[in-house]
mmJSON file of the N, C-alpha and C atoms, coordinates in Angstrom:
{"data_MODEL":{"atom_site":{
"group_PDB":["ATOM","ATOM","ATOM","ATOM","ATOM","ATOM","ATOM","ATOM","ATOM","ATOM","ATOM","ATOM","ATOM","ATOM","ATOM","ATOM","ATOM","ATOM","ATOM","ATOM","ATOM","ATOM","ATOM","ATOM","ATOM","ATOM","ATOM","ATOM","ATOM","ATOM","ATOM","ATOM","ATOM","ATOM","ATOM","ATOM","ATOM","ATOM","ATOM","ATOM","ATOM","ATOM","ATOM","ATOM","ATOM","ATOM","ATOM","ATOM","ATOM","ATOM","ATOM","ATOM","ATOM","ATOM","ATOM","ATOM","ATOM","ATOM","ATOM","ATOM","ATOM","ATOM","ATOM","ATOM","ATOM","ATOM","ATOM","ATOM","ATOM","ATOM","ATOM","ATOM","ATOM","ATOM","ATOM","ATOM","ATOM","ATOM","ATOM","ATOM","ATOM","ATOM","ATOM","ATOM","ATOM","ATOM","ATOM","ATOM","ATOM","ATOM","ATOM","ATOM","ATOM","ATOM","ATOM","ATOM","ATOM","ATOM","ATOM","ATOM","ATOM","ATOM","ATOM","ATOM","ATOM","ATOM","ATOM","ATOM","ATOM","ATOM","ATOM","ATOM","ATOM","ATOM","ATOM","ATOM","ATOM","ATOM","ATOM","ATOM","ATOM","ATOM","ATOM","ATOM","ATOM","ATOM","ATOM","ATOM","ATOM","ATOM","ATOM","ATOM","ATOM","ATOM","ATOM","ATOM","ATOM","ATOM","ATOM","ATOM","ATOM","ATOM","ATOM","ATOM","ATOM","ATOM","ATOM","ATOM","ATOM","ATOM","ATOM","ATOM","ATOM","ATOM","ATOM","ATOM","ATOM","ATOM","ATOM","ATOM","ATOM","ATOM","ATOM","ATOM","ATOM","ATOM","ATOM","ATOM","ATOM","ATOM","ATOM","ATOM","ATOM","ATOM","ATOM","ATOM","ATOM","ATOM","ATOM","ATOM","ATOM","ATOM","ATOM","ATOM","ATOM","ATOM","ATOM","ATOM","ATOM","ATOM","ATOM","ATOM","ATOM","ATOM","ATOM","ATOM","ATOM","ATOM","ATOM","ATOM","ATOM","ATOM","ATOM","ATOM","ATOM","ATOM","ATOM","ATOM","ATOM","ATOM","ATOM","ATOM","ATOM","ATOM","ATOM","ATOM","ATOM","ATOM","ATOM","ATOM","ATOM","ATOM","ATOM","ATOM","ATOM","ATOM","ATOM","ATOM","ATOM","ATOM","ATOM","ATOM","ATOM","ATOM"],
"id":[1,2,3,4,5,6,7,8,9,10,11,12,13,14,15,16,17,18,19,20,21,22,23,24,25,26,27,28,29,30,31,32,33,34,35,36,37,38,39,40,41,42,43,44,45,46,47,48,49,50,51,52,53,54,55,56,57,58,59,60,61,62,63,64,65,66,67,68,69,70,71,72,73,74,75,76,77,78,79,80,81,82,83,84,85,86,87,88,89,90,91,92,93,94,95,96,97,98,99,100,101,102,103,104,105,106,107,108,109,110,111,112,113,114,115,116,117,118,119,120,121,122,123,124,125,126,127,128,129,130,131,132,133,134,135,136,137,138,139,140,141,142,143,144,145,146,147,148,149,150,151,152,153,154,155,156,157,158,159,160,161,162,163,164,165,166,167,168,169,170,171,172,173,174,175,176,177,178,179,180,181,182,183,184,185,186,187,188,189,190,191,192,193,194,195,196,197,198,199,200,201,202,203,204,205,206,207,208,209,210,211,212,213,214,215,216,217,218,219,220,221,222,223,224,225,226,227,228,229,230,231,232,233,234],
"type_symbol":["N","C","C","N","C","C","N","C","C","N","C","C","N","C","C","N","C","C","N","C","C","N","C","C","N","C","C","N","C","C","N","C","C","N","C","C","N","C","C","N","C","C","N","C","C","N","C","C","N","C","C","N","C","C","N","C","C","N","C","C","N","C","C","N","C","C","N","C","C","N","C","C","N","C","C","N","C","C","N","C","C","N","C","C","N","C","C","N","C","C","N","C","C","N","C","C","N","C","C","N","C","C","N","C","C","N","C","C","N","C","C","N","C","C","N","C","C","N","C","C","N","C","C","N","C","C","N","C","C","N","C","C","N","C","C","N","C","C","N","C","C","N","C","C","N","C","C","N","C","C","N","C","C","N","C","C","N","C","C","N","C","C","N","C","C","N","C","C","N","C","C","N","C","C","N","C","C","N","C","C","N","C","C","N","C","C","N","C","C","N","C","C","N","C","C","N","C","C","N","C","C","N","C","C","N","C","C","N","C","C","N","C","C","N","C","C","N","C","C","N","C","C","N","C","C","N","C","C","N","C","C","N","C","C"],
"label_atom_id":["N","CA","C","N","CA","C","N","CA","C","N","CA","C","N","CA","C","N","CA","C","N","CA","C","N","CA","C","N","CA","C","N","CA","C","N","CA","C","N","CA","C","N","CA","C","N","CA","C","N","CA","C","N","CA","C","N","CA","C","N","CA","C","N","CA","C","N","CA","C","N","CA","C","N","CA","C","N","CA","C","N","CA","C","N","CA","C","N","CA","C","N","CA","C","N","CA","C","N","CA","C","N","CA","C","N","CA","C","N","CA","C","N","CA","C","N","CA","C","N","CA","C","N","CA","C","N","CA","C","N","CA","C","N","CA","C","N","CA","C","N","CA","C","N","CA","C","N","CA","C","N","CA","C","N","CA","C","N","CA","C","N","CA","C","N","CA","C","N","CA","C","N","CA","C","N","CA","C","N","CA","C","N","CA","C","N","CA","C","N","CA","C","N","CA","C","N","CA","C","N","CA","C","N","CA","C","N","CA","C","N","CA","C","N","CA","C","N","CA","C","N","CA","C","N","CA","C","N","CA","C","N","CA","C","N","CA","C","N","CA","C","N","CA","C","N","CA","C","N","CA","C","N","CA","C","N","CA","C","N","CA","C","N","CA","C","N","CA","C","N","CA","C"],
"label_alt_id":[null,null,null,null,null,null,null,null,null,null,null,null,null,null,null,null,null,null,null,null,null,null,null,null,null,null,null,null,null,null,null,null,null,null,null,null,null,null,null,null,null,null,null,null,null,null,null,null,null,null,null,null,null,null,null,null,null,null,null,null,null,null,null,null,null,null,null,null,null,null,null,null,null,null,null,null,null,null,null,null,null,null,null,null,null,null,null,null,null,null,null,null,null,null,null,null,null,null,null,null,null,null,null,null,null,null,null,null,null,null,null,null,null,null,null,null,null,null,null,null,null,null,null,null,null,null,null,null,null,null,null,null,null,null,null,null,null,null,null,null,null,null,null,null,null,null,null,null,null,null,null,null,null,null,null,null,null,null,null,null,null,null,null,null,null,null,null,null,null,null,null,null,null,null,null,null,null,null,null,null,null,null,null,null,null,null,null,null,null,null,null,null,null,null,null,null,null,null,null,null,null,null,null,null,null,null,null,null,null,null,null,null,null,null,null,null,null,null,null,null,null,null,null,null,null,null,null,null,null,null,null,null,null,null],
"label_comp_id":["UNK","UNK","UNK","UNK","UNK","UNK","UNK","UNK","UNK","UNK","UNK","UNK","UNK","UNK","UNK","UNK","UNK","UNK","UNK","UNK","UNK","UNK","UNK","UNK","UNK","UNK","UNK","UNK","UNK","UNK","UNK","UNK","UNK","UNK","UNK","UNK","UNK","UNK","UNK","UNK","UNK","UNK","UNK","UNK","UNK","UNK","UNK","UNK","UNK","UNK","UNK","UNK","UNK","UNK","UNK","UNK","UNK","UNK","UNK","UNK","UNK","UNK","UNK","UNK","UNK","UNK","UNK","UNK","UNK","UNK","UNK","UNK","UNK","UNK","UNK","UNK","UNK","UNK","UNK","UNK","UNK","UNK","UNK","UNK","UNK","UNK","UNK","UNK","UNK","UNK","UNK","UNK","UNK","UNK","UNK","UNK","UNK","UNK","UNK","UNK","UNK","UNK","UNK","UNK","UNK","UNK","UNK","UNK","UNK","UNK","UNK","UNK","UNK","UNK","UNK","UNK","UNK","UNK","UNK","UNK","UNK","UNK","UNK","UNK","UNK","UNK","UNK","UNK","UNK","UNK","UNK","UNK","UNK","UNK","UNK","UNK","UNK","UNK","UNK","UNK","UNK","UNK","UNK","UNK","UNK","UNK","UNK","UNK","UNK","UNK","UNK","UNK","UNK","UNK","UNK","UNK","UNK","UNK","UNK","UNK","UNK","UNK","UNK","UNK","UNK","UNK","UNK","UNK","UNK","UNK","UNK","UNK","UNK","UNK","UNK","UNK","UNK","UNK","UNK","UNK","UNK","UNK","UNK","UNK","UNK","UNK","UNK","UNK","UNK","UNK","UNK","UNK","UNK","UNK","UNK","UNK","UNK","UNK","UNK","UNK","UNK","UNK","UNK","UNK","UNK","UNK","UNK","UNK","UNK","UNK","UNK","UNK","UNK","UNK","UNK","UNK","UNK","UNK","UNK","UNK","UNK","UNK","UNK","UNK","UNK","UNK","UNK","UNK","UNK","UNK","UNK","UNK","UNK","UNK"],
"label_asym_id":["A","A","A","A","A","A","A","A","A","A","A","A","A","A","A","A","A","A","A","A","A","A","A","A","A","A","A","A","A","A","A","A","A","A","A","A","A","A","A","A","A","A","A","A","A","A","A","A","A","A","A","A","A","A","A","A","A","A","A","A","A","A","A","A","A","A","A","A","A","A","A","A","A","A","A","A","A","A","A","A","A","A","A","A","A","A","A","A","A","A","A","A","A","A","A","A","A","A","A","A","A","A","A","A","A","A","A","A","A","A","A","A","A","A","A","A","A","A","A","A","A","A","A","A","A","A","A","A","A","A","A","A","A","A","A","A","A","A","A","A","A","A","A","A","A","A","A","A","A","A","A","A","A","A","A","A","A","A","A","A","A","A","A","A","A","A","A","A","A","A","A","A","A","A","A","A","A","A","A","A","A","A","A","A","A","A","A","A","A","A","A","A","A","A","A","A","A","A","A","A","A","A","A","A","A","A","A","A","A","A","A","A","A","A","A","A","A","A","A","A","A","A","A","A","A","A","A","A","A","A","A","A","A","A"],
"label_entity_id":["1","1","1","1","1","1","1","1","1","1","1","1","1","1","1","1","1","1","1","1","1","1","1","1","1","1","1","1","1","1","1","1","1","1","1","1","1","1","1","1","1","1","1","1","1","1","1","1","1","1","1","1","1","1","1","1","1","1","1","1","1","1","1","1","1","1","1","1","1","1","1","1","1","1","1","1","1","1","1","1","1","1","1","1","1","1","1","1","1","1","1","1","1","1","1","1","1","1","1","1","1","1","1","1","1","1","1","1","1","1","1","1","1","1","1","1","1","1","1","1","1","1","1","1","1","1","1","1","1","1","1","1","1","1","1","1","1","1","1","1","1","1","1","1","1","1","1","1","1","1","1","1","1","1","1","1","1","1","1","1","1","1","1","1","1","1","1","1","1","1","1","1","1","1","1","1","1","1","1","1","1","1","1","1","1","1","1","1","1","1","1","1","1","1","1","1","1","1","1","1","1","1","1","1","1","1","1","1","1","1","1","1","1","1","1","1","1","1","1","1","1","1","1","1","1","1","1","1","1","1","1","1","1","1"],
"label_seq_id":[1,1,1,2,2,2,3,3,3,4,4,4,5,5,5,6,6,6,7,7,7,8,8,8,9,9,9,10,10,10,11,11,11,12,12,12,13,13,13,14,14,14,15,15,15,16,16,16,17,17,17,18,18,18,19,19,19,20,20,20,21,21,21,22,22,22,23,23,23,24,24,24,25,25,25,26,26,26,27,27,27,28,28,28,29,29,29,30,30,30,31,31,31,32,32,32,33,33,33,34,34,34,35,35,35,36,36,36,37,37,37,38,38,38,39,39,39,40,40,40,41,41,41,42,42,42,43,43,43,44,44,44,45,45,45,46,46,46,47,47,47,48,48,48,49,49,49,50,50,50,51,51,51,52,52,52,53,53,53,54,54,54,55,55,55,56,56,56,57,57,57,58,58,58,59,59,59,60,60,60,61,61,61,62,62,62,63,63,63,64,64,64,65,65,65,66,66,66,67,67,67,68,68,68,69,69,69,70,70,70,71,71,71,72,72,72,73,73,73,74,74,74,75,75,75,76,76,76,77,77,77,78,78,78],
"pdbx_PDB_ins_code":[null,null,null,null,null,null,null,null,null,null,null,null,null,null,null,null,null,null,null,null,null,null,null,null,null,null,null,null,null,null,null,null,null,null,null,null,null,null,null,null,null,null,null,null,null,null,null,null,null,null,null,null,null,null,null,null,null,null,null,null,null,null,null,null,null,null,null,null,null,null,null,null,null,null,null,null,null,null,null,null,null,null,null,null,null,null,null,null,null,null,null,null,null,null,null,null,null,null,null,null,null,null,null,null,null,null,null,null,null,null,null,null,null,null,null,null,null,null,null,null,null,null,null,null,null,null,null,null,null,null,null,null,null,null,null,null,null,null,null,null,null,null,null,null,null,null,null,null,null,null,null,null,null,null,null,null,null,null,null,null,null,null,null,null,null,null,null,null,null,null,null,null,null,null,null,null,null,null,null,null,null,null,null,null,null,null,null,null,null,null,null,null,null,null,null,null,null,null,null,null,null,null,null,null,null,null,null,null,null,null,null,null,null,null,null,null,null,null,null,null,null,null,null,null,null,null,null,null,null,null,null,null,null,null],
"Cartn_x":[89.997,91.423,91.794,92.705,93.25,93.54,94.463,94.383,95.597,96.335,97.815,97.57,98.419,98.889,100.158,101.344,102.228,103.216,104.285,105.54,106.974,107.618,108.628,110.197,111.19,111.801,113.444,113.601,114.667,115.777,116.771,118.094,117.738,117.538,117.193,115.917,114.839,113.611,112.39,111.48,109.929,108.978,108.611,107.708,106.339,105.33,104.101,103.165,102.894,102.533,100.834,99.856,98.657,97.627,96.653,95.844,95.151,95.66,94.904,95.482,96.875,97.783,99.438,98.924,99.821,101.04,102.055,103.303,103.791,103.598,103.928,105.558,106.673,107.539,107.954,109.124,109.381,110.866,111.605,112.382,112.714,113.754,113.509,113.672,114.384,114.63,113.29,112.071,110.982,110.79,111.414,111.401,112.729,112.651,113.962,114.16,112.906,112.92,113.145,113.005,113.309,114.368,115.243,116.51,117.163,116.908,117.899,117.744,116.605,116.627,117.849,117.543,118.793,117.929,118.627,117.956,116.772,116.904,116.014,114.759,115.259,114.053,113.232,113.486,113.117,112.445,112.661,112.291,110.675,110.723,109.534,108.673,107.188,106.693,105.227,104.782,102.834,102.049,100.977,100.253,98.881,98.047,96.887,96.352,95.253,94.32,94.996,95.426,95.633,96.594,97.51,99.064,99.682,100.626,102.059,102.925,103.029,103.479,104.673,105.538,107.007,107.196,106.732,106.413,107.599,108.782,110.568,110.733,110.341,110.801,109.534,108.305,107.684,107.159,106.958,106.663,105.24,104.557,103.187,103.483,103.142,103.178,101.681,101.014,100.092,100.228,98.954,98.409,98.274,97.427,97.575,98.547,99.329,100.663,101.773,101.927,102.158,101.734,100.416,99.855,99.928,99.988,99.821,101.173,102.365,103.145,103.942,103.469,103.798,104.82,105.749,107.264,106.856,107.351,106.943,107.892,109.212,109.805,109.678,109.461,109.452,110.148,109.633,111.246,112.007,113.07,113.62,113.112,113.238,112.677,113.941,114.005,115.404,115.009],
"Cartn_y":[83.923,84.006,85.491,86.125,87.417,87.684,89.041,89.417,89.587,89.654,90.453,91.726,92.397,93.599,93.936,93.316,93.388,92.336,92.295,91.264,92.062,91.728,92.165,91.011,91.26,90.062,90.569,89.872,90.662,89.913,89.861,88.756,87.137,86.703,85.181,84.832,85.98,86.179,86.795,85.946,86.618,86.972,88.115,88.667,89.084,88.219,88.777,89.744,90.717,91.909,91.766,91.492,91.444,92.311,92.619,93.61,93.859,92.761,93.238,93.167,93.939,94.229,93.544,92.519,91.38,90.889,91.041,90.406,88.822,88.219,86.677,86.447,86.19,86.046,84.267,84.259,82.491,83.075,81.688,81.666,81.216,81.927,82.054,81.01,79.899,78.487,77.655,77.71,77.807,77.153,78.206,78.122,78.124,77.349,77.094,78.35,78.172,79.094,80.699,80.718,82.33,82.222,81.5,81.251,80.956,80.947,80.419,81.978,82.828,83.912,85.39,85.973,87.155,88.235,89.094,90.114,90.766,90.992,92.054,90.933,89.498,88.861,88.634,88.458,88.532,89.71,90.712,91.961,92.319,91.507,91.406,90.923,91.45,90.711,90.967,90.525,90.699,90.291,91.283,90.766,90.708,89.696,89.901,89.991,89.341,89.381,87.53,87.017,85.449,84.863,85.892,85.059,85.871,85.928,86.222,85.68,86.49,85.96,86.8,85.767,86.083,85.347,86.123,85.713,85.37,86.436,85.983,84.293,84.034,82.512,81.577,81.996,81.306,80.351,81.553,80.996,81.821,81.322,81.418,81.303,81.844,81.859,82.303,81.066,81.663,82.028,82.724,83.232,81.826,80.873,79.55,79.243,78.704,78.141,78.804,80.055,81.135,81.177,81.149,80.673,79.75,78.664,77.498,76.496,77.681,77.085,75.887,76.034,74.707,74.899,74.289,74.182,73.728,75.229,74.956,73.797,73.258,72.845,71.163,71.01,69.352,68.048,67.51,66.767,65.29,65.61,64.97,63.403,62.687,60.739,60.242,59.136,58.29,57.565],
"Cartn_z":[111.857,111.584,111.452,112.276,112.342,110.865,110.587,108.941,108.874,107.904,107.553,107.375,108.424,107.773,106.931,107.212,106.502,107.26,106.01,106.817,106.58,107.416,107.511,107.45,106.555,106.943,107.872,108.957,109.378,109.547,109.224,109.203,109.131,110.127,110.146,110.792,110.885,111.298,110.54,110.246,109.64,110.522,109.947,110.981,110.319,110.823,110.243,111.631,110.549,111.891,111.049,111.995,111.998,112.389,111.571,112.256,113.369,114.051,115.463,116.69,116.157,116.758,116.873,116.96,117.772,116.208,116.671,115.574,116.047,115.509,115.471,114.826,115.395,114.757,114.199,113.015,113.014,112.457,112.627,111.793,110.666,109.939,108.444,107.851,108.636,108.096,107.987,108.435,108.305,106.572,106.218,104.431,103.954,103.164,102.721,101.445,100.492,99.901,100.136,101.168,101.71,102.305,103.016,103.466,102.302,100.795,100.096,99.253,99.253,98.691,98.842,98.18,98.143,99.245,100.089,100.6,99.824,98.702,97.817,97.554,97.408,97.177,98.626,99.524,100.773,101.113,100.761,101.203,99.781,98.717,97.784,98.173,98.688,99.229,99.234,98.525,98.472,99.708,100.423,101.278,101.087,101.407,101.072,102.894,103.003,103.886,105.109,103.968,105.104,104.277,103.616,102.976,102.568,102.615,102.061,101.129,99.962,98.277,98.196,97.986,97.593,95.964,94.9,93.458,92.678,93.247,92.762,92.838,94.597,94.775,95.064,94.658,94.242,95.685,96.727,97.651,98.469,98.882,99.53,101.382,102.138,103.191,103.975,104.818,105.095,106.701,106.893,108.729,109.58,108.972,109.495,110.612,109.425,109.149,110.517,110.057,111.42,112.873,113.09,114.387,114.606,114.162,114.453,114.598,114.131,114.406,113.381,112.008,111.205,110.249,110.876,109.924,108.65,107.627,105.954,105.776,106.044,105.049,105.363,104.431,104.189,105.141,105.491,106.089,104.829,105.116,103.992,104.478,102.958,103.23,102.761,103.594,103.877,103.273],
"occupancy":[1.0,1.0,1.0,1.0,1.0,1.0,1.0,1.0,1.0,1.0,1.0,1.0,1.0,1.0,1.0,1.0,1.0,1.0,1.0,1.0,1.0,1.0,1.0,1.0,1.0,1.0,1.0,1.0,1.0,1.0,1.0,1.0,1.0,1.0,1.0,1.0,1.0,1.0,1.0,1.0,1.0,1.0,1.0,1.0,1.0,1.0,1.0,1.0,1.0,1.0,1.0,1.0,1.0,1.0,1.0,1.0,1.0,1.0,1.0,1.0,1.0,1.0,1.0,1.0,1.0,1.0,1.0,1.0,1.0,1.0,1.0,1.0,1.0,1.0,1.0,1.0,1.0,1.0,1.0,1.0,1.0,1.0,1.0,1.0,1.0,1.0,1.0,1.0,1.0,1.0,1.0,1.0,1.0,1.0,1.0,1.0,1.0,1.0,1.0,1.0,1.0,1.0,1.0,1.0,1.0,1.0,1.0,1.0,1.0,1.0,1.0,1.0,1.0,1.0,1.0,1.0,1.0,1.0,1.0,1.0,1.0,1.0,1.0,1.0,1.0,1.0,1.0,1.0,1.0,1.0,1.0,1.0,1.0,1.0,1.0,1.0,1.0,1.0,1.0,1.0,1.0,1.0,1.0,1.0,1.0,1.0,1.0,1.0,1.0,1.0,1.0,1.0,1.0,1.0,1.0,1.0,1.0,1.0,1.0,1.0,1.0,1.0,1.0,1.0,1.0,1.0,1.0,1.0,1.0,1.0,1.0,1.0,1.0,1.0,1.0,1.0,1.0,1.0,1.0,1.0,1.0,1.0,1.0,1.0,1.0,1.0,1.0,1.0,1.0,1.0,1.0,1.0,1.0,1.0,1.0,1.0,1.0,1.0,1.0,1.0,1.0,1.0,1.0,1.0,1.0,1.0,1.0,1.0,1.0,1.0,1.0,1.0,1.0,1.0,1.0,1.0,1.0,1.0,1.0,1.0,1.0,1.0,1.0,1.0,1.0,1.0,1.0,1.0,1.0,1.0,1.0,1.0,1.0,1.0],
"B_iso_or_equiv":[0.0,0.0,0.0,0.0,0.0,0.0,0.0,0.0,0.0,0.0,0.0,0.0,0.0,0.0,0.0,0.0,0.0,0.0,0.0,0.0,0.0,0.0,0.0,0.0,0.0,0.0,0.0,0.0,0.0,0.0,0.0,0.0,0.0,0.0,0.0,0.0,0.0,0.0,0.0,0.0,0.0,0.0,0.0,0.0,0.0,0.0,0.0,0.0,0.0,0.0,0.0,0.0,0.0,0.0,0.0,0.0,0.0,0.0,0.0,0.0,0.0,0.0,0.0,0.0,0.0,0.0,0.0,0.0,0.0,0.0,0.0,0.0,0.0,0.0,0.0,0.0,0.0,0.0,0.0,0.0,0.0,0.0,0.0,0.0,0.0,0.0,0.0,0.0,0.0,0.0,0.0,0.0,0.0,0.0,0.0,0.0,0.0,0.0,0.0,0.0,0.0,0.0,0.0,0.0,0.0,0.0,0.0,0.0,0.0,0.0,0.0,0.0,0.0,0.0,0.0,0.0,0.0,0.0,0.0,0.0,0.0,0.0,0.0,0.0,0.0,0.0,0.0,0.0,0.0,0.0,0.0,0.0,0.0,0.0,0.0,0.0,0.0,0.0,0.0,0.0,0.0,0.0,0.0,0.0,0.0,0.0,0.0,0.0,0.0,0.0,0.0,0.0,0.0,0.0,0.0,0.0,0.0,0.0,0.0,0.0,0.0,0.0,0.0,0.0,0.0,0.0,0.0,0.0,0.0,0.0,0.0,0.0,0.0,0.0,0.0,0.0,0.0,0.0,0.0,0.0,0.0,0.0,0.0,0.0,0.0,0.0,0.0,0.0,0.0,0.0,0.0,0.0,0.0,0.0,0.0,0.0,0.0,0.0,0.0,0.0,0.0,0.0,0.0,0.0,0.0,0.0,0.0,0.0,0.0,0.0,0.0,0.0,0.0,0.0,0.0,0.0,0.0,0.0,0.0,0.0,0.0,0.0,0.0,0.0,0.0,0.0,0.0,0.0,0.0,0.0,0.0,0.0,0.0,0.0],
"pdbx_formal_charge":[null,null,null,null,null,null,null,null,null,null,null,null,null,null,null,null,null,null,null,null,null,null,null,null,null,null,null,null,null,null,null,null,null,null,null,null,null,null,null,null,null,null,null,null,null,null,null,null,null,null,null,null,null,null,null,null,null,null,null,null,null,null,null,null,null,null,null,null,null,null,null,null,null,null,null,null,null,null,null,null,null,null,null,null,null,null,null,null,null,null,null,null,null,null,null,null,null,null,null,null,null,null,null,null,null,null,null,null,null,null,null,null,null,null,null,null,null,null,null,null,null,null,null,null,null,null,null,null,null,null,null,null,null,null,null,null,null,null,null,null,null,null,null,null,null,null,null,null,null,null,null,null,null,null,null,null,null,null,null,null,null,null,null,null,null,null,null,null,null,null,null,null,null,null,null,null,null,null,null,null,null,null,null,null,null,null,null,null,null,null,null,null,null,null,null,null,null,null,null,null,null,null,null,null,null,null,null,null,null,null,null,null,null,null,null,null,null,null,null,null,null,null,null,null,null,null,null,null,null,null,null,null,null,null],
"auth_seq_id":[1,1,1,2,2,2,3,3,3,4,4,4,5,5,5,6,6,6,7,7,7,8,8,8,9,9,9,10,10,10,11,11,11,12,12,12,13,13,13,14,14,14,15,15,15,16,16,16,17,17,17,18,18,18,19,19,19,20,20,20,21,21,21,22,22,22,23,23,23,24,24,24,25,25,25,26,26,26,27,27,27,28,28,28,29,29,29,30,30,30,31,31,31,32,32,32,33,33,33,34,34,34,35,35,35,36,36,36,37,37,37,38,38,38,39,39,39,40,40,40,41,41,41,42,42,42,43,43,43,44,44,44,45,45,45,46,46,46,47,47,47,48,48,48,49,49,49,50,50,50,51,51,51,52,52,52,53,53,53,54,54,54,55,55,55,56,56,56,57,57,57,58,58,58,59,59,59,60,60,60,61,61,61,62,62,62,63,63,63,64,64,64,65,65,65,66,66,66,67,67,67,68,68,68,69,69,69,70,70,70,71,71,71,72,72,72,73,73,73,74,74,74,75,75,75,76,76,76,77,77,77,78,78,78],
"auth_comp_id":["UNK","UNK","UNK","UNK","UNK","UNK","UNK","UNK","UNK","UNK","UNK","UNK","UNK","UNK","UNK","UNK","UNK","UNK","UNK","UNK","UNK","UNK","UNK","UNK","UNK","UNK","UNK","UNK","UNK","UNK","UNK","UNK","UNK","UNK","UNK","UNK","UNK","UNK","UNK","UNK","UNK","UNK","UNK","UNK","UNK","UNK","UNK","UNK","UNK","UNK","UNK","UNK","UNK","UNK","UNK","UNK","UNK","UNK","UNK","UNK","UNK","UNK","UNK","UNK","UNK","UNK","UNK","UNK","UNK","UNK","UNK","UNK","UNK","UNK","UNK","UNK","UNK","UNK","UNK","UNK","UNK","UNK","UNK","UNK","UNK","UNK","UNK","UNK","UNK","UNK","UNK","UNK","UNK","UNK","UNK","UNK","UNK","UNK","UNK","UNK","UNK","UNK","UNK","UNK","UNK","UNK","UNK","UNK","UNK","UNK","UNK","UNK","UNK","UNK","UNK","UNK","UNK","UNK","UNK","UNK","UNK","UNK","UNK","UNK","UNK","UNK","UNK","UNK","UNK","UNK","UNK","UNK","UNK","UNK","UNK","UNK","UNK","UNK","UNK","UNK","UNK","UNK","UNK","UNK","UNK","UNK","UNK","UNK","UNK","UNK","UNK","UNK","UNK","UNK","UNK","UNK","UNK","UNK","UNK","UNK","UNK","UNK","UNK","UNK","UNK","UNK","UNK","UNK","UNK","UNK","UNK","UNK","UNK","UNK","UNK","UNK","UNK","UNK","UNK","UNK","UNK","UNK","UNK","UNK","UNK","UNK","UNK","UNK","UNK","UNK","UNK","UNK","UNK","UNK","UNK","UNK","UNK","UNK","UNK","UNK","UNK","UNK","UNK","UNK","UNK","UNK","UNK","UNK","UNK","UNK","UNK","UNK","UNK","UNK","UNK","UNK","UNK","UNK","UNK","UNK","UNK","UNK","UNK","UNK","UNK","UNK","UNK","UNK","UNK","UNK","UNK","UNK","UNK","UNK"],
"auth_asym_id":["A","A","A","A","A","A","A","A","A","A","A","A","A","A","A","A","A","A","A","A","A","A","A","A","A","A","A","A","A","A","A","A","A","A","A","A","A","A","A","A","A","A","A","A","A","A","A","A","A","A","A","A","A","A","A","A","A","A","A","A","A","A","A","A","A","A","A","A","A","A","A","A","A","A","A","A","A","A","A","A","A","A","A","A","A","A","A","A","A","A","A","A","A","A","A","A","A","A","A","A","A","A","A","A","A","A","A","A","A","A","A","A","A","A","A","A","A","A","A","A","A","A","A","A","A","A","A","A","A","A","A","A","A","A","A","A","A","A","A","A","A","A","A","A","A","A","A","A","A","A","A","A","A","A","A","A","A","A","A","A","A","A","A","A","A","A","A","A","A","A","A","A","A","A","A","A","A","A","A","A","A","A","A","A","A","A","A","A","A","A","A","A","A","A","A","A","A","A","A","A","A","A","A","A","A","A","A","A","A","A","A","A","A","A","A","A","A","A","A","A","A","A","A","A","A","A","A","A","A","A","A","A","A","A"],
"auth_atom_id":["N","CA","C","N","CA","C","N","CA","C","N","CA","C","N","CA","C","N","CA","C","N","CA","C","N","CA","C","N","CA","C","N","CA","C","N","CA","C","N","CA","C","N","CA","C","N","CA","C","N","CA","C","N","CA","C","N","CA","C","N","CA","C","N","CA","C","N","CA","C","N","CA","C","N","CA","C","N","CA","C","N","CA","C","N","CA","C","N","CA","C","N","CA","C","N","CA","C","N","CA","C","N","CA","C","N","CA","C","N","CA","C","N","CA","C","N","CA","C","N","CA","C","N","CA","C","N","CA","C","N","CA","C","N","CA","C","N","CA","C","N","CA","C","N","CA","C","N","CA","C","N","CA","C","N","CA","C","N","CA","C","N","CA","C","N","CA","C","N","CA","C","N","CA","C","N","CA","C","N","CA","C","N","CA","C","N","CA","C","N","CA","C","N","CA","C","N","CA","C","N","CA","C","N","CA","C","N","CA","C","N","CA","C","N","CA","C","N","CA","C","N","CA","C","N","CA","C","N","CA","C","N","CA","C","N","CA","C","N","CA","C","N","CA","C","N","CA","C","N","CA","C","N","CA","C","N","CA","C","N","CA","C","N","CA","C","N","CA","C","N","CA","C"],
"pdbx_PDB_model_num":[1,1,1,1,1,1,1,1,1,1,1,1,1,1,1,1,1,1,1,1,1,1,1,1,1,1,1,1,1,1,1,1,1,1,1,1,1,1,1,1,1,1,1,1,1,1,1,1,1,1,1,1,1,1,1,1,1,1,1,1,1,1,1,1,1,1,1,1,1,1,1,1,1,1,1,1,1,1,1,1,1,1,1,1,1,1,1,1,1,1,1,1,1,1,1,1,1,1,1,1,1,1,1,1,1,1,1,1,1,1,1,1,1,1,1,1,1,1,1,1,1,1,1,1,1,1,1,1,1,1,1,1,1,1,1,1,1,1,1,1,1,1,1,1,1,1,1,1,1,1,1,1,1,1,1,1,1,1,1,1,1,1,1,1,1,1,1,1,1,1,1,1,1,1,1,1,1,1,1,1,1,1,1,1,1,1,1,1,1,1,1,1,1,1,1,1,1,1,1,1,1,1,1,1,1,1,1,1,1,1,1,1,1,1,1,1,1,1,1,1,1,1,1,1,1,1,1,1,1,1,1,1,1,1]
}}}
């Protein structure tokens, strides 16, 4: 599994930029929690090695998840 280098959040787009080169983008609706956040909380942002911690809103984002393409947010039950 590639590494984080850092994330970037840009209007209605997350961007995780990885160390081995390559930037994977998603959109921000992805997470609700980060679509419901304030710029400044969006822009708070811990990186480790295979996730991304946004500690304001209490949200985790991994490398996985990113490559692979997997919509964080829940789907609502009828």
């Amino acid at each position: 599994m590639p590494r984080l280098a850092d994330v970037v959040v840009q209007n209605d787009t997350v961007l995780f930029r990885l160390r081995d080169g390559r930037t994977v983008a998603f959109p921000i609706d992805w997470s609700s929690k980060l679509q419901a956040a304030t710029p400044d909380q969006q822009q708070r942002v811990e990186v480790s090695d295979f996730y991304a911690f946004w500690d304001d809103i209490d949200e985790i984002i991994g490398v996985r998840n990113v490559l692979y393409g997997h919509r964080l947010i829940m789907p609502s039950r009828r």
